[in-house]
C-alpha positions as CSV (number, residue, x, y, z in Angstrom):
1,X,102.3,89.3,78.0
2,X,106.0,89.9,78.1
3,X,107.7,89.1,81.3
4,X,109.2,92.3,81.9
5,X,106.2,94.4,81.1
6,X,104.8,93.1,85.0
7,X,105.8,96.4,87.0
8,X,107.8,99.3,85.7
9,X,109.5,97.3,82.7
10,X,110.4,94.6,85.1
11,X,108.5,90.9,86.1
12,X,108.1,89.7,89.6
13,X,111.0,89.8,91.8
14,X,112.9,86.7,92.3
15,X,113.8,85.7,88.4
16,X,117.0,84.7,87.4
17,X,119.3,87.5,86.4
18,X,120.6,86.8,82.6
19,X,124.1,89.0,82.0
20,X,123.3,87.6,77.9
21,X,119.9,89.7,77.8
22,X,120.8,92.7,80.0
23,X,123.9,93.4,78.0
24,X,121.7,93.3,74.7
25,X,119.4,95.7,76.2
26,X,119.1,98.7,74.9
27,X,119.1,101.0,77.8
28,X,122.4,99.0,79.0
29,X,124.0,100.0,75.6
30,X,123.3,103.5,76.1
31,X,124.6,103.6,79.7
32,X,128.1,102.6,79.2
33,X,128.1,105.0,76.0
34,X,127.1,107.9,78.3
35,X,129.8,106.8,80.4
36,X,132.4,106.4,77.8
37,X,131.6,109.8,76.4
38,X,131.2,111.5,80.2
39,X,135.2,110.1,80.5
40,X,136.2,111.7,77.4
41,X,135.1,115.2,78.0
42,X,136.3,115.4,81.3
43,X,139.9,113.6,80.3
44,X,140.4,115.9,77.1
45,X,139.7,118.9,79.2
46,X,141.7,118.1,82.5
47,X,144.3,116.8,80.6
48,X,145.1,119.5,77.8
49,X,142.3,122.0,78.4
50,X,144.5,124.3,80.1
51,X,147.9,125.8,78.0
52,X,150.0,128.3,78.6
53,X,150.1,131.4,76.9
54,X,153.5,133.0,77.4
55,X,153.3,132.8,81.0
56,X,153.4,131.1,84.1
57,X,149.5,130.7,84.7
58,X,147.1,128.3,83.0
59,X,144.4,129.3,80.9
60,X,141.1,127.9,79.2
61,X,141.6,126.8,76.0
62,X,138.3,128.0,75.7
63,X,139.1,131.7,74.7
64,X,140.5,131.9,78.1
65,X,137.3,131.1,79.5
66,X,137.3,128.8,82.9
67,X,133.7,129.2,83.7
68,X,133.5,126.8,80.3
69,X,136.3,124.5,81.4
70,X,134.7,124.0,84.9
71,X,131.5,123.7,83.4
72,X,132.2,120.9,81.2
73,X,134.2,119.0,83.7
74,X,131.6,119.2,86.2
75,X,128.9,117.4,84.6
76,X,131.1,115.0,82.9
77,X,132.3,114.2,86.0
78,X,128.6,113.7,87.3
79,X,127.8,112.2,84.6
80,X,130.3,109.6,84.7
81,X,129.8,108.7,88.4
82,X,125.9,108.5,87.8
83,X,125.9,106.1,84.7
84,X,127.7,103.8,87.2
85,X,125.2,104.2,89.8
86,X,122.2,104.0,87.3
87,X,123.7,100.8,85.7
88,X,123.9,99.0,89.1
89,X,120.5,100.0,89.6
90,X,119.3,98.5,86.7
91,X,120.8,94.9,87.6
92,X,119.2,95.2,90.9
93,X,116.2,96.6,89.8
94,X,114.4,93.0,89.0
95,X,115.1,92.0,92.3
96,X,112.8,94.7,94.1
97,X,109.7,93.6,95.3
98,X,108.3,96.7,96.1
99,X,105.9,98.6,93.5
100,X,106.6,101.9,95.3
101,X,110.4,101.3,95.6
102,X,109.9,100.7,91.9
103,X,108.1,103.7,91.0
104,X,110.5,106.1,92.6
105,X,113.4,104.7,91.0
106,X,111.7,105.0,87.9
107,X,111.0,108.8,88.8
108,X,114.8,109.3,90.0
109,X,116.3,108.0,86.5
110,X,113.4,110.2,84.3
111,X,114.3,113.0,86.3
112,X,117.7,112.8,86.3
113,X,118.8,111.9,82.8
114,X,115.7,114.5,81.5
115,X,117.6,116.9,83.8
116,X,121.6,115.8,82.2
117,X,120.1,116.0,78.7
118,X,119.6,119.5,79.2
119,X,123.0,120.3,81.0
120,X,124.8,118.4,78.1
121,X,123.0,120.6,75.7
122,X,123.8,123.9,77.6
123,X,127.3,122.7,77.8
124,X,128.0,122.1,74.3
125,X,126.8,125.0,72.9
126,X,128.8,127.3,76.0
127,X,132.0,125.2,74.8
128,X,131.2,125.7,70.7
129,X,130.5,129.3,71.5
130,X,133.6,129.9,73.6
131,X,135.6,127.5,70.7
132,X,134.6,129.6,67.8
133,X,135.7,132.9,69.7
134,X,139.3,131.5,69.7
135,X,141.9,132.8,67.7
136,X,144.2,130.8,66.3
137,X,147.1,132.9,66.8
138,X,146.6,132.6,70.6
139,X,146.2,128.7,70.5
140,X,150.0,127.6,70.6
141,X,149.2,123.5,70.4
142,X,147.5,122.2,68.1
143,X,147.2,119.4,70.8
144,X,144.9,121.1,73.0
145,X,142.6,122.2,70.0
146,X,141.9,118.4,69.3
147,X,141.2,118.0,72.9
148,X,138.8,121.1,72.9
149,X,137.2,119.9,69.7
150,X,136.9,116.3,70.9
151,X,135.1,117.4,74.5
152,X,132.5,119.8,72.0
153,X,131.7,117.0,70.0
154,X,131.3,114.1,72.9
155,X,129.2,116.6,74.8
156,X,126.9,116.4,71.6
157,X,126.9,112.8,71.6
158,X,125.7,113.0,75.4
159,X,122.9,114.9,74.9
160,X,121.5,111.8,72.0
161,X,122.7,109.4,74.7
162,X,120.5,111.2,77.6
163,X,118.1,111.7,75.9
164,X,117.2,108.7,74.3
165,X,117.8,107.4,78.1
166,X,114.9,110.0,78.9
167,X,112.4,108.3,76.2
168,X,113.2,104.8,77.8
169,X,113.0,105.8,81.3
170,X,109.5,107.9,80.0
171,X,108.1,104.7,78.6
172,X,109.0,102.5,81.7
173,X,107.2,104.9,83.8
174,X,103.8,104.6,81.2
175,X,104.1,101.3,81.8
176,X,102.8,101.3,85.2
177,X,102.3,98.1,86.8
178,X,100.2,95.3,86.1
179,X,98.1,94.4,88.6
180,X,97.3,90.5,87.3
181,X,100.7,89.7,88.6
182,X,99.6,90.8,92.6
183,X,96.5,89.5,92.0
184,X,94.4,86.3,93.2
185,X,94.1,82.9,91.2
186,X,90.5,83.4,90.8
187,X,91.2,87.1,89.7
188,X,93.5,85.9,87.2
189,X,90.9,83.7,85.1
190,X,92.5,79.9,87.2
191,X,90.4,78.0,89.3
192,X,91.7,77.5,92.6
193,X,93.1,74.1,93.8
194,X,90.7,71.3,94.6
195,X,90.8,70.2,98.3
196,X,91.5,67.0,98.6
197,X,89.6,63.7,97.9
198,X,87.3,61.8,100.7
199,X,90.5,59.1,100.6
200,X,93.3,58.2,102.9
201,X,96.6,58.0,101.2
202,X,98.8,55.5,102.7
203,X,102.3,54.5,101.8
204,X,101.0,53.7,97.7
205,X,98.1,52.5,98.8
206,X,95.2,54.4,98.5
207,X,92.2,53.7,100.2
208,X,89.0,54.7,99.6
209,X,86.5,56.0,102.3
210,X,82.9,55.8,101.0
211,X,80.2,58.0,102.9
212,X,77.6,55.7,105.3
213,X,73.9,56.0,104.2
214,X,70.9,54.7,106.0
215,X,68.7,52.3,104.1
216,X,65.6,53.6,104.0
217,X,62.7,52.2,105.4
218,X,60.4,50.1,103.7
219,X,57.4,48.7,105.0
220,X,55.8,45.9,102.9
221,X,52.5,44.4,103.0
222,X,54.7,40.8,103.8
223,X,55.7,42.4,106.9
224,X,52.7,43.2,108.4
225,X,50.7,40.2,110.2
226,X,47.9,38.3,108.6
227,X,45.2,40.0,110.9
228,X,46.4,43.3,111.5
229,X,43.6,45.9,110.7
230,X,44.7,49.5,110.8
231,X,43.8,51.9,113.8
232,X,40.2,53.9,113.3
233,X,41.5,57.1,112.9
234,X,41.5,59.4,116.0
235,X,39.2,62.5,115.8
């Protein structure tokens, strides 16, 4: 059985932590992604998501639109500060020796990333939908369109990256726990540990204590004197 199939994905609470493996892994991988592409969209749009069009006042770059600019920033900015939280949580997650501490965890990140997956989606296509309504004779900088087409397509990449986070939390929760890890020695197929032996240990001498038995009795004819005649029996 593979160690980290024990509860929730994870073994018994207590093993070593290995940086190597957890890095390798692929929900790690797909953390710092989500967070890489979460600091993208938010950057391009704070950054040059807002020009000005002849006048004093900033607008959208997103035909004017700030409902689309605040949306995206929003959950990119979520989204950046959760796949922080979320990683941390998977480092200490080993370390938990409670099953139902476990499970809700387990339940938070299914939840949550189903729940992003779905925001991402929502806020790409409000952004490409507000993007292809933009002239380009009202887009001055050519600047800010690379930044509104770069937020459009990293919120695309979010949703793969949630959402493959989703399958992976999904399957950690199907897992369930396995309850031959909590379970007795004789439960687990081992027999349990012999008591000790009738002997005294002593230094490195080990002495031997044998159990006392009686001799039995035996009565021989040789025993018995010459004219001994056995009692008539009593009636």
């Amino acid at each position: 059985m593979d160690a980290k199939a024990g509860s929730f994905g994870a073994g018994r609470a207590g093993a070593a932590f290995d940086p190597v493996s957890f890095i390798r892994e692929p929900r790690t991988i797909l953390r710092v992604l989500s967070w890489v592409f979460s600091m993208v969209v938010f950057a391009s749009i704070i950054n040059e998501g807002y020009v000005n069009w002849g006048s004093e006042r900033l607008h959208c770059i997103f035909n004017k639109n700030y409902d689309a600019c605040n949306y995206g920033v929003s959950i990119a900015m979520v989204a950046f500060l959760a796949s922080v939280v979320l990683l941390v949580l998977d480092v200490y997650f080993p370390q938990i020796s409670s099953v139902r501490d476990r499970r809700r965890i387990v339940l938070l990140e299914l939840a949550f990333s189903g729940l992003w997956t779905f925001l991402w989606f929502v806020g790409f296509c409000f952004m490409a939908n507000q993007w292809s309504q933009t002239t380009a004779d009202v887009l001055p900088l050519e600047q800010a369109a690379d930044a509104a087409r770069a937020a459009i397509a990293f919120s695309f990449f979010s949703i793969l990256t949630w959402a493959a986070l989703t399958l992976l939390a999904l399957q950690k929760f199907l897992q369930g726990t396995d309850l031959s890890l909590f379970s007795s020695p004789l439960q687990n197929g081992h027999a349990p540990k012999q008591p000790c032996s009738p002997s005294d240990v002593i230094g490195q001498t080990t002495v031997t204590i044998n159990d006392y038995k009686t001799p039995p009795l035996v009565q021989t004819m040789e025993a018995r004197p010459p004219d001994y005649q056995a009692p008539p029996p009593a009636f």
